[in-house]
N, C-alpha and C positions, 0 to 999 in steps of 0.2 A: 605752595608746597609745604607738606610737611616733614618732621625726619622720623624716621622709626629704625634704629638704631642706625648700621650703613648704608639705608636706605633711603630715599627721599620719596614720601607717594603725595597724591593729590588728596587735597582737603575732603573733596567731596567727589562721589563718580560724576556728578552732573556736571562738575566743572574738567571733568578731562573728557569729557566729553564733548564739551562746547570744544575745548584746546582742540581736541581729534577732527571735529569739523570744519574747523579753522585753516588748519594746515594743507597746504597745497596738495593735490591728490598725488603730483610724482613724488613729494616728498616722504606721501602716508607710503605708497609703497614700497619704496628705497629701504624705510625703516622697518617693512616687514621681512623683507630679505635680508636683512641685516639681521634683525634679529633671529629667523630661519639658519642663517648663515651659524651664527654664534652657537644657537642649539647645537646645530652641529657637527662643531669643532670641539663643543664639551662633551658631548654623547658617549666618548670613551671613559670617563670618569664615571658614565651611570652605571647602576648594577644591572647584571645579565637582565632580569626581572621587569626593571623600568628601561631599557634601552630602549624599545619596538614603542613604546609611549614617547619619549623622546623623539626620534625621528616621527613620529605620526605629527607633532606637535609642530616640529621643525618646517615639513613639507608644508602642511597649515598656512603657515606664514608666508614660506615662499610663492606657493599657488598664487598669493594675491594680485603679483604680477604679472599672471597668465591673461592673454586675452578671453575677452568672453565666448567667441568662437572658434573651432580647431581654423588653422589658418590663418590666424589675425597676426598683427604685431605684437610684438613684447614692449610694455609701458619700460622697461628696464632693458638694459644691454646686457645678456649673459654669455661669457664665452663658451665655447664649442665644450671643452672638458667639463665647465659647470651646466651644463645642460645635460651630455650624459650622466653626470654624478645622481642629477636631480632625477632626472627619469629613472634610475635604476634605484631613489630611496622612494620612489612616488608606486614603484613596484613593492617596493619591500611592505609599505604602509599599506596596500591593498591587500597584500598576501595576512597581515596581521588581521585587519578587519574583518576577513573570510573567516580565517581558521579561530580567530579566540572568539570573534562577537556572530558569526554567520551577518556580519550586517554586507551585503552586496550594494545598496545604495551607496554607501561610501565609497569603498573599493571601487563602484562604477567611477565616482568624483577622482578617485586616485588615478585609475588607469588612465581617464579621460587627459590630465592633466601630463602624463608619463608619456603618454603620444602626441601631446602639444609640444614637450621640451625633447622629443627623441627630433634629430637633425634632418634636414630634408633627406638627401640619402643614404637612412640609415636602413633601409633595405640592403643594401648595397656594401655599408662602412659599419654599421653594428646589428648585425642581422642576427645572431644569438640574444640580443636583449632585446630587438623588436620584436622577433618572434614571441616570445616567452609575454613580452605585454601583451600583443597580439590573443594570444589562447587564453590568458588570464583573462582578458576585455570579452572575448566569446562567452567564456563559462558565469560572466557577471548578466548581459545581456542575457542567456536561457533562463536565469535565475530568473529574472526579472519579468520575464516571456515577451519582450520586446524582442518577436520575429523576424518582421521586415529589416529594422537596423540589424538582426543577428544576421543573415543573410546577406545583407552586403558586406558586412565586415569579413565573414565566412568567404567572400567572394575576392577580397583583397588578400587576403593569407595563401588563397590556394592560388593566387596569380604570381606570389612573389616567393611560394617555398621552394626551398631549393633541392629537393628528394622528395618521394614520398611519404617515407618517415617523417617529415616533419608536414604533413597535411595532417597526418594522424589524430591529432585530438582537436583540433576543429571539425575534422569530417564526424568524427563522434558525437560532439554536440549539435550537429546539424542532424544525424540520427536521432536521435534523443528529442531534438528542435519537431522534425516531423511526425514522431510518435507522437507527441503532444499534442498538436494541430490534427490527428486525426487523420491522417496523411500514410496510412500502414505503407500502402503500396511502394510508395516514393523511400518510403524509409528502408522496407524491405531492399529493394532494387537495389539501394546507395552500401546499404550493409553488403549485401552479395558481390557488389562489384568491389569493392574497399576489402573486404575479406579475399577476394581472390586474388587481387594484385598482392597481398601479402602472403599468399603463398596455403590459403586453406580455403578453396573453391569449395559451395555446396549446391547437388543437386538443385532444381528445382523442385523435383517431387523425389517420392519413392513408396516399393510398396510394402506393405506390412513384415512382409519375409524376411528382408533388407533390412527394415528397423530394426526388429528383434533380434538378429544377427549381432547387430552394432549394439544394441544396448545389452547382450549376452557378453561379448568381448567385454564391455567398459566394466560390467558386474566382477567380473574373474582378477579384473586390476584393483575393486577397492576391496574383493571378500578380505575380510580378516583385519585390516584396517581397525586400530582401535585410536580413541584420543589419546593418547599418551604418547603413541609415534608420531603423533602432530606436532608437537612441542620441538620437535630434533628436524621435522622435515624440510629439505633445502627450500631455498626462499628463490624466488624466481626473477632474475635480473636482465634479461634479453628486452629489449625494446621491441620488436617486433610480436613476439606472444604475449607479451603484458600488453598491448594496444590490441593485437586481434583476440583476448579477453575480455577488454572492456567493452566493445565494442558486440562481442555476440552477448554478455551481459545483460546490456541493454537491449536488445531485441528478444532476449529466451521471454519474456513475459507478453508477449503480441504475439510471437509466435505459440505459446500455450493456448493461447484462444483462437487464434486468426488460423493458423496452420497445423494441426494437431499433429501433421505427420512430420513437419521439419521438425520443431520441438526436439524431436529426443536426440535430434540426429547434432543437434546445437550443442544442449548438455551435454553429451558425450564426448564430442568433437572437446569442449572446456576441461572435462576429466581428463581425458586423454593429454591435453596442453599439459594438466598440472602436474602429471605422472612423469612428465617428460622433462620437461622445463624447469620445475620447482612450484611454489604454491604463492600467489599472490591475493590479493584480497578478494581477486572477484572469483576463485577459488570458492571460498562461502555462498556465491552464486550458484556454482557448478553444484554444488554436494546436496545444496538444499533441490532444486530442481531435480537432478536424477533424483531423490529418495522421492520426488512426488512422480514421477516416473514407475518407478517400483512400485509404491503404492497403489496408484490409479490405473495403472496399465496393468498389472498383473499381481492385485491385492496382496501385495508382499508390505502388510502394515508396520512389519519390525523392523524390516530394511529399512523401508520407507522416513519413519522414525528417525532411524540410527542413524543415516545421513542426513538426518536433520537435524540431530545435534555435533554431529561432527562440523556442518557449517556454523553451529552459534561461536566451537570449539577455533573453528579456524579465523573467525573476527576478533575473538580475545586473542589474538597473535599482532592485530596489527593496531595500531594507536586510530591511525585518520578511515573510520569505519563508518561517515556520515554518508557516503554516496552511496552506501548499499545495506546499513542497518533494517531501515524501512522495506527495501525491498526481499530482504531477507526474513526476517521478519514475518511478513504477508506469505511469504511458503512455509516456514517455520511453524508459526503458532495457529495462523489463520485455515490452513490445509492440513498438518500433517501431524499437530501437538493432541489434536481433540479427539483423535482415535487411542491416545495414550494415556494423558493427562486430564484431571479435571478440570472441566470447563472454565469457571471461573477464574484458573490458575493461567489461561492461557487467555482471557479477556483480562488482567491483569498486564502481562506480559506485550500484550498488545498496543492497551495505552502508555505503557510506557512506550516502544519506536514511535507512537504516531508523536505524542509529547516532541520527542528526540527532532524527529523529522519536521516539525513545523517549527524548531528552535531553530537548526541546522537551514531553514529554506527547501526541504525538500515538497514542497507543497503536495505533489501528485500523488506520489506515493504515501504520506499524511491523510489522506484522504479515501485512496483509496482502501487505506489499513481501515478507517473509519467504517467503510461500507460494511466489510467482515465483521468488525468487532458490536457492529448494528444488529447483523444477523446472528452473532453467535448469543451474545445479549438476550436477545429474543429466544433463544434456543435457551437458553441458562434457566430464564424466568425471570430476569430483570425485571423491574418496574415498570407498566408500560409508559406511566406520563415521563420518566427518564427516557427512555427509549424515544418516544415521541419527540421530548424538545430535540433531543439528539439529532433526528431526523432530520429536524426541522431545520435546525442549525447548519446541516452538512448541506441540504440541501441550496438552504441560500451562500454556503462559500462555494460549490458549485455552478451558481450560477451567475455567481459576482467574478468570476474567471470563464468563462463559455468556450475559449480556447483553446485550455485542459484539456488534454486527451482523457482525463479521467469523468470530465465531463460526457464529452460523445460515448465513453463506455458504462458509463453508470448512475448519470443524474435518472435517469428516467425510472432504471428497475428500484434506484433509495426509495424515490418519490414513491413508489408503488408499496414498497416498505412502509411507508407512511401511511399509505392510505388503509393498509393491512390492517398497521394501528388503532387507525381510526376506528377500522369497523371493530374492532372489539372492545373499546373505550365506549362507545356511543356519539363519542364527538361529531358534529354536523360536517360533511367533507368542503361547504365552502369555506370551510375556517381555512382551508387548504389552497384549494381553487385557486380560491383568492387573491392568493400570492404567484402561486404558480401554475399549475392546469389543471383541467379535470380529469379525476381516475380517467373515463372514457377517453379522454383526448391522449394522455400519458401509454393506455394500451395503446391505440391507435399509432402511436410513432414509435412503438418497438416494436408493432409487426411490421412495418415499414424499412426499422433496421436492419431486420432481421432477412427481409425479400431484396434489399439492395449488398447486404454483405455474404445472405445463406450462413450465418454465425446462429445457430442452431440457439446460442446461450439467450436471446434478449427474447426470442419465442416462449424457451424453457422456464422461465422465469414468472412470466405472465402465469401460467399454469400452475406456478408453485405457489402464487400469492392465490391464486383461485380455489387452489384443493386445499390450503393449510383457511380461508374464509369461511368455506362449506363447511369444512372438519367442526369446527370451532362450531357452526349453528346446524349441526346433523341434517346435512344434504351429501348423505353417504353415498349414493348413484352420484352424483355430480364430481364429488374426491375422485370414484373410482373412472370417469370418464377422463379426470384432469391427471390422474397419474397415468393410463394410457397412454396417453399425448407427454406427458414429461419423460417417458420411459422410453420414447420414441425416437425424443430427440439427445437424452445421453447415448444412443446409439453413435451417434455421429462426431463425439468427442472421447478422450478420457483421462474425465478428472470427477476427482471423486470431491465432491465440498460439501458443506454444513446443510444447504438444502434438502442433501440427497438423507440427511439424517428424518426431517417432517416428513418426505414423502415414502419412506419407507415403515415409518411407527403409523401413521393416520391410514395409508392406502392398505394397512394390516387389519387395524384394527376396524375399518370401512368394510372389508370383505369379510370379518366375521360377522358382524354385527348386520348387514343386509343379509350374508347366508342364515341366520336366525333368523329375521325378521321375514325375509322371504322363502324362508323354505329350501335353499337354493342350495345344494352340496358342492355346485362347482364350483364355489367361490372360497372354500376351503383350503385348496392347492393352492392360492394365487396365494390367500393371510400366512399358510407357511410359508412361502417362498420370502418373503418379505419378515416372517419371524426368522428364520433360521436365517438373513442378513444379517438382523440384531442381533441373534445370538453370535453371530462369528465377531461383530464389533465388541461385543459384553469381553469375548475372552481379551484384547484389548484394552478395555477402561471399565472397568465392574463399573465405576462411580458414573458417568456417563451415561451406561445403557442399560443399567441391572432392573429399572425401577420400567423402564418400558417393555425389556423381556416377559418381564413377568407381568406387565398388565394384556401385550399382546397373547400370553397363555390363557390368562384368565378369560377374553374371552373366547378365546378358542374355546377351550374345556366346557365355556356358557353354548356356545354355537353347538356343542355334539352333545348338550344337557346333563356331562358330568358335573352336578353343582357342587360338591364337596370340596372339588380339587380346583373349579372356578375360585368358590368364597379365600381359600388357603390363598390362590394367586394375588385376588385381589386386597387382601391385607399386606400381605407383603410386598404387592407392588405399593403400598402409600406409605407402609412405613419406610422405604426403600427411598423414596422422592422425597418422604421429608428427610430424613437421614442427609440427602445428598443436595440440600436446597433447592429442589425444583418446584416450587409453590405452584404453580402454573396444572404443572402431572399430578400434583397430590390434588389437586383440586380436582383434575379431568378422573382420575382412580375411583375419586370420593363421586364423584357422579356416575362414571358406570356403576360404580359397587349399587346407589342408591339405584339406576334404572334395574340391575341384576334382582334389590329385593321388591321392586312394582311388578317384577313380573314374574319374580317367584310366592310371591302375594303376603310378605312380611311387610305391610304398610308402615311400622312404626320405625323399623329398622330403615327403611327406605327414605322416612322424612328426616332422620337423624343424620345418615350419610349426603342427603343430596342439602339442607341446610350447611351444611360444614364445607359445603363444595361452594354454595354462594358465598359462605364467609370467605373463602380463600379467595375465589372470583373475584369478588371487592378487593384482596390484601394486592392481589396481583395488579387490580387497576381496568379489569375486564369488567367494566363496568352493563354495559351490555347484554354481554353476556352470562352475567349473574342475574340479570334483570328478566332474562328470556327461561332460563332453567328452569320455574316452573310457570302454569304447569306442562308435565310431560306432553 
């Protein structure tokens, strides 16, 4: 030994080390709880700041003389009060791990350790601190997506709580547990019945008349509503509507897809809570969801909007905004920002939750932000080899978790994302394949979804990659066959997303351009119906849709042989995409513009415009299809 001032250390580590090995194993542990022990009893002396590091360090030590399995012996004799003490600091050091580092492996090692040292019947003799490890142990286990043990443990809690209230937040995470697994039904069913024992039953079904009813009431509670009476509004402390909160929370987003009709009747049923009750965090749930309600149900895009920033308004209220950032988020920026906002401002916005969400442990919703921000990306003009690895990437965390609910809902339509990719890249698809499956096999199991759920969306989709393919290599009858069919099946939902933005600019611009080429007047009606869309989103976000308005004009004006007021459209529509970074439209502009003078027989002007569309083609990454442009 040596001294360094009041201290005495060892010469070398490899020699206290040897010591450490030497030493009898009850004696190595004796001296961990000893030294556990001592932490502390000095802990009070630490500052606010380092305390929670203190006890983390403490339990450390003491764990050592935990047996290796729940059940076993104690290598050490702890009494009755120091084994409560212990479990309730083995709690405190789980709670730190969660909330500062999001690390749940730890906290799992915590809790694990808090339910060895809690007393045989502490069901019974400390049942407020079993409990509370108990829910803590649940919400570490969903983290982690270990099921099977989430479900037994979920199985021990609801055997031994002593009210309903207190099943509450494990039956939550066993909602949530089932969503994940793919499991709607079961989840639906457990919410339904958990929601009604607390005293807010819902329908199984209902019909249009009765929605509208409900979501006309909830509209009359928030008109007028601005952020600034958010700041003052009562905060909501009842235990039983904060739990039947979090709880339809987490189902509003299954039921947007899975159930079009309950959806609103959920949101609203949440408004309604928060008007009543005061506003808690999944409040920001509620606001954002009815405003894509408004939006999508009855094209009210300001509404729509508006309560979607009063939900980002109502999360700057609360500090712990990890459990619903992401999913907020995903209605926020993903749904209801890009009818307002420029794009890139809300593919910004985006990676920051998903960032947020894979620090925090939120993996699903991480991911599923990911799918959106893939598609919006593409819609922007991203890059497509960025786009590409993106895919590529998402695709393999996807299916490196197969469990994810966000897996059964969306590995397959990315992948097809990918392959979209592909074909405008030129990239060969078994580079893809390869890894994961073939385009044809990837269709093949979402019409398959689609026939065993009748979820209209994993059909719709197929189509949207099919008609935005054609668009790109002019098989304009094919677009217009594939918008048919996509038009067919937004019948049967309503929600309005980024897709419906391609299929409405290409199935426009497909019907003027076959009504020219074919001669055909009736395909006139259809290119308005689908312009005067865009124009109603243009009044919305000039930056977004100004540069398609006006290329959809242009060739309308080509399609009824006004060329003067075509050429006008079509400059303006490419100064308008470059202006707003769409490299991708300035390119497709620069190519109609050049098809407009081949075939008004300005040859020179023609190879000027369609040259400058290849250059773009290339900047874009549309390798392909720069390669195919000529000739005509």
């Amino acid at each position: 030994l040596e001294r360094a001032g009041p201290l005495f250390v060892f010469a070398h580590d490899s020699i206290q080390e040897i010591v450490y090995e030497m030493t009898p194993q009850l004696d190595i542990i004796q001296l961990h709880v000893d030294i556990g022990s001592m932490l502390i009893s000095k802990s009070a002396l630490a500052s606010p700041i380092l305390i929670g590091e203190v006890i983390s360090r403490a339990v450390g030590q003491i764990n050592m003389a935990l047996p290796k399995d729940i059940g076993g012996g104690f290598s050490v004799e702890f009494s009755l009060s120091q084994r409560i003490v212990f479990a309730k600091l083995n709690l405190r050091a789980a709670q730190k791990a969660t909330a500062s580092k999001s690390d749940f492996s730890t906290a799992e090692d915590y809790l694990k350790a808090a339910m060895m040292f809690l007393p045989e019947n502490s069901w019974a003799d400390q049942y407020d601190l079993t409990l509370q490890i108990y829910e803590e142990y649940s919400n570490a286990l969903f983290v982690k997506h270990l099921f099977e043990e989430l479900f037994l443990h979920i199985d021990i809690v609801l055997s031994n709580a002593r009210c309903n209230e207190d099943k509450l937040k494990v039956q939550e995470v066993k909602i949530a547990a089932l969503f994940s697994l793919g499991e709607t039904s079961k989840a639906v069913e457990l919410a339904r019945s958990v929601l009604g024992t607390l005293g807010f039953p819902f329908p199984e079904s209902a019909d249009d008349d009765t929605v509208n009813a409900i979501i006309s009431e909830t509209k009359s509670i928030t008109k007028g509503l601005t952020l600034g009476q958010l700041q003052s509004y009562p905060l909501m402390v009842e235990t039983v509507p904060t739990q039947a909160m979090k709880i339809m929370s987490n189902i509003l987003l299954a039921f947007s897809f899975a159930n079009p009709t309950m959806f609103p009747i959920v949101a609203c049923q949440m408004m309604h809570l928060t008007t009543k009750h005061g506003m808690s965090v999944e409040s920001a749930s509620a606001f954002a969801n009815f405003g894509l309600i408004l939006l999508s149900r009855f094209g009210n895009y300001e509404e729509g909007y508006r309560h979607g920033k009063i939900a980002l308004a109502i999360l700057d209220r609360f500090k712990d905004t990890k459990r619903l950032l992401a999913k907020v988020s995903f209605i926020v920026y993903g749904l209801l920002s890009i009818w307002k906002e420029p794009i890139r401002a809300t593919i910004e916005s985006l990676q920051y939750s998903i960032d947020k969400a894979f620090l925090e442990g939120d993996y699903e919703n991480a991911l599923l932000n990911s799918v959106v921000l893939g598609r919006q990306s593409f819609l922007a003009g991203i890059n497509l080899q960025t786009i590409r690895e993106n895919y590529e990437r998402l695709c393999r965390e996807m299916m490196y978790n197969k469990t994810a609910k966000v897996f059964f809902t969306s590995f397959n339509p990315t992948l097809n994302d990918l392959y979209l990719v592909l074909s405008l890249t030129g990239e060969a698809e078994e580079n893809v394949s390869s890894v994961f499956i073939s385009r044809e096999e990837n269709e093949r199991i979402l019409f398959e979804r689609y026939s065993s759920t009748q979820n209209a969306i994993f059909v719709q989709l197929i189509y949207y990659h099919r008609l935005v393919k054609s668009f790109w290599f002019r098989e304009y009858k094919t677009v217009l066959e594939c918008c048919e069919k996509y038009d067919q099946c937004s019948k049967t939902r309503n929600l309005v997303r980024v897709c419906d933005i391609k299929n409405a600019f290409f199935a426009g611009l497909a019907s003027f351009i076959q009504s020219r080429k074919n001669k055909d007047e009736s395909l006139i009606p259809r290119g308005k119906k689908h312009l005067e869309t865009m124009q109603l989103w243009e009044k919305g976000c000039k930056w977004n849709f100004e540069n398609k308005v006006l290329l959809l004009q242009a060739e309308y004006y080509f399609a009824k042989g006004e060329y003067e007021e075509a050429n006008t459209c079509y400059e303006k529509s490419i100064e308008s995409a470059k202006e707003h970074k769409f490299i991708h439209e300035e390119a497709l502009g620069n190519e109609l513009f050049g098809i407009f003078y081949v075939e008004t027989g300005d040859s020179a002007k023609a190879t000027s415009f369609l040259d400058k569309a290849c250059q773009l083609y290339d900047e874009w990454g549309a390798f392909k299809k720069a390669a195919m442009l000529l000739p005509l």
